[in-house]
C-alpha positions in Angstrom: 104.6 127.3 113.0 104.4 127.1 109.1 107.8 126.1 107.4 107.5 129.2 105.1 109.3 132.0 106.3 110.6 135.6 105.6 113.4 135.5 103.8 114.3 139.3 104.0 114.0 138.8 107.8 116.0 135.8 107.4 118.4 137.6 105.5 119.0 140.4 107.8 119.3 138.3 110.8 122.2 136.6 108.6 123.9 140.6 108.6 123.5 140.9 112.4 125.4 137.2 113.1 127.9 139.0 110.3 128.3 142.3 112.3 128.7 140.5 115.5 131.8 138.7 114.0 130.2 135.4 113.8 129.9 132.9 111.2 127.0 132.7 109.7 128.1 129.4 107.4 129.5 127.3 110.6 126.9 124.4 111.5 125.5 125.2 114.9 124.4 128.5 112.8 123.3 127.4 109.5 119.3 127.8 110.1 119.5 130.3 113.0 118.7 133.0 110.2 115.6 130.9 109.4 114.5 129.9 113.2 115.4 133.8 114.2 113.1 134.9 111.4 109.9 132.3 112.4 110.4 133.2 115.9 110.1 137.2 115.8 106.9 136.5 113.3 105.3 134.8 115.8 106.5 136.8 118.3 104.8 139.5 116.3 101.7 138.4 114.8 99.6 140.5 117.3 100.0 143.5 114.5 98.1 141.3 112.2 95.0 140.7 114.4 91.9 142.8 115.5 91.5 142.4 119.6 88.1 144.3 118.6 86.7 141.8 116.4 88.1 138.9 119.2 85.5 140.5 121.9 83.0 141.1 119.1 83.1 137.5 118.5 82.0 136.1 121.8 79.9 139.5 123.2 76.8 138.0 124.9 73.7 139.6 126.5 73.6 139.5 130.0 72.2 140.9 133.1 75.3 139.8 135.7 76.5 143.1 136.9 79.4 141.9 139.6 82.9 142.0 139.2 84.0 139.8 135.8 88.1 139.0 137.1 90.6 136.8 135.0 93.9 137.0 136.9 97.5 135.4 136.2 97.3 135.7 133.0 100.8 135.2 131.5 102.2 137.4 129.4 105.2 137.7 127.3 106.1 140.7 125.0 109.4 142.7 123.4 110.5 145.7 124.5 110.5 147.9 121.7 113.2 149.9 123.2 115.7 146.7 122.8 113.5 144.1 121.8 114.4 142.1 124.8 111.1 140.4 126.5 109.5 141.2 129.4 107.2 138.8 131.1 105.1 138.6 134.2 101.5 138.5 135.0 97.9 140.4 133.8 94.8 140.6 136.2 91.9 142.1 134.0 88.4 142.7 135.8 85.4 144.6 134.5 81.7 145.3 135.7 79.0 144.2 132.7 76.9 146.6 131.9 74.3 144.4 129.5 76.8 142.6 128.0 79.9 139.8 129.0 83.0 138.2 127.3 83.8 134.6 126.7 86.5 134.2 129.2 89.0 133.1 127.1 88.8 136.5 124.4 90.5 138.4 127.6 93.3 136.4 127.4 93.5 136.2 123.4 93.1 140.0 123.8 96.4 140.7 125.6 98.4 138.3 123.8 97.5 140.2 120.4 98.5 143.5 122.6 102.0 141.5 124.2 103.0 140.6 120.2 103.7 143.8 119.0 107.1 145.8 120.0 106.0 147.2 123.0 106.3 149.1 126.5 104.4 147.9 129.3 102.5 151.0 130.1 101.5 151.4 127.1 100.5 147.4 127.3 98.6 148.1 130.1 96.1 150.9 128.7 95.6 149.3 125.4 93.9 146.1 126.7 92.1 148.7 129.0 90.7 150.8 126.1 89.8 147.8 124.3 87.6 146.3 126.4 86.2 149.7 127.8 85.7 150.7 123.7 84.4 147.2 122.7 82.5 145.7 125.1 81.1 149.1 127.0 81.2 147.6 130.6 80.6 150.1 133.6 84.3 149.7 134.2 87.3 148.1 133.5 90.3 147.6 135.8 94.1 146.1 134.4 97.5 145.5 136.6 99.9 144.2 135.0 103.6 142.7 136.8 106.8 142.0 134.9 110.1 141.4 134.9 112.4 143.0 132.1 115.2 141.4 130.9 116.2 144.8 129.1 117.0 146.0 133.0 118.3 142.2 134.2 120.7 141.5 131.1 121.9 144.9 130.5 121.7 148.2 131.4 121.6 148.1 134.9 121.6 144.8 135.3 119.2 144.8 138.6 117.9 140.6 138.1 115.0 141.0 141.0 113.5 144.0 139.7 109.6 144.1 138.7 107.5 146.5 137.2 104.1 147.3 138.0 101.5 149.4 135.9 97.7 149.5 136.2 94.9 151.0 134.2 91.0 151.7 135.5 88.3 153.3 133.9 84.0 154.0 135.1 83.8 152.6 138.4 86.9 151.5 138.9 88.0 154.6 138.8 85.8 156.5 140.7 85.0 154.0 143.6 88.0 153.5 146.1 85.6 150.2 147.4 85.4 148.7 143.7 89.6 149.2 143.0 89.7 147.7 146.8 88.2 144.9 145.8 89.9 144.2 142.8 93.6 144.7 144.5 92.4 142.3 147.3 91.3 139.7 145.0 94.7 139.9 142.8 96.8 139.5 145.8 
């Protein structure tokens, strides 16, 4: 991270520790302002990047037409309805239809996706459209698993809980064997 900052952020971050009743001047809290402020722009910096152009950028011709899977991939995003994280794990697969991914753009992919206030099942279909829109494979197929810490902290404070969503599109879709598959192999 660059030592240049947000200063409005930085400034409003120095209200909240105000409004909470705590000193914003005492030592242990002197640059938390600053360090709050760098954090939640990098936490956020998926809102200034293009996932389209990622997979644009590493689309190559090829006639492979098996299952493409990239599972455990970690993820780490805000809730936007506290902007607590949640965390867990994405398993992507697709079918190429003419055309495959680097391996590493469906990673990059869902982090620009995870950095941006989100909700996971919204999460979920937006790295699903992407590469269904982008990259035009004969299907695409996306679980995600997560733990929110806005249900473990607060709220109803349930610590074990997990969330599960999923996404399919073409063949995954239509073809109970294909989805099989995939679910096996994620397991």
């Amino acid at each position: 991270m660059s030592n240049s900052y947000n200063k409005n952020l930085a400034n409003s971050i120095k209200s909240v520790l105000s409004e909470i009743g705590e000193n914003s001047e005492r030592e242990g809290l002197l640059k938390t302002p600053e360090r709050v402020a760098k954090s939640m722009e990098f936490l956020t910096d998926g809102y200034k990047q293009d996932p389209t152009k990622i997979i644009q950028s590493a689309m190559f011709a090829e006639e492979y037409s098996q299952m493409v899977l990239v599972k455990d991939i970690e993820i780490y995003s805000l809730c936007e309805h506290h902007m607590l994280p949640f965390f867990g794990k994405a398993h992507i697969a697709y079918i190429p239809n003419g055309h495959i991914v680097g391996l590493s753009k469906i990673p990059r992919i869902v982090d620009v996706f995870a950095r941006r206030l989100q909700v996971q099942e919204r999460l979920t279909d937006e790295i699903k459209d992407c590469l269904q829109d982008t990259l035009n494979p004969k299907g695409v197929a996306v679980v995600i698993e997560a733990q929110h810490l806005c249900m473990q902290m607060r709220g109803v404070q349930k610590q074990h809980s997990s969330t599960t969503t999923s996404a399919f599109s073409g063949t995954f879709l239509k073809d109970e064997k294909t989805r099989s598959e995939f679910m096996n192999l994620i397991k």
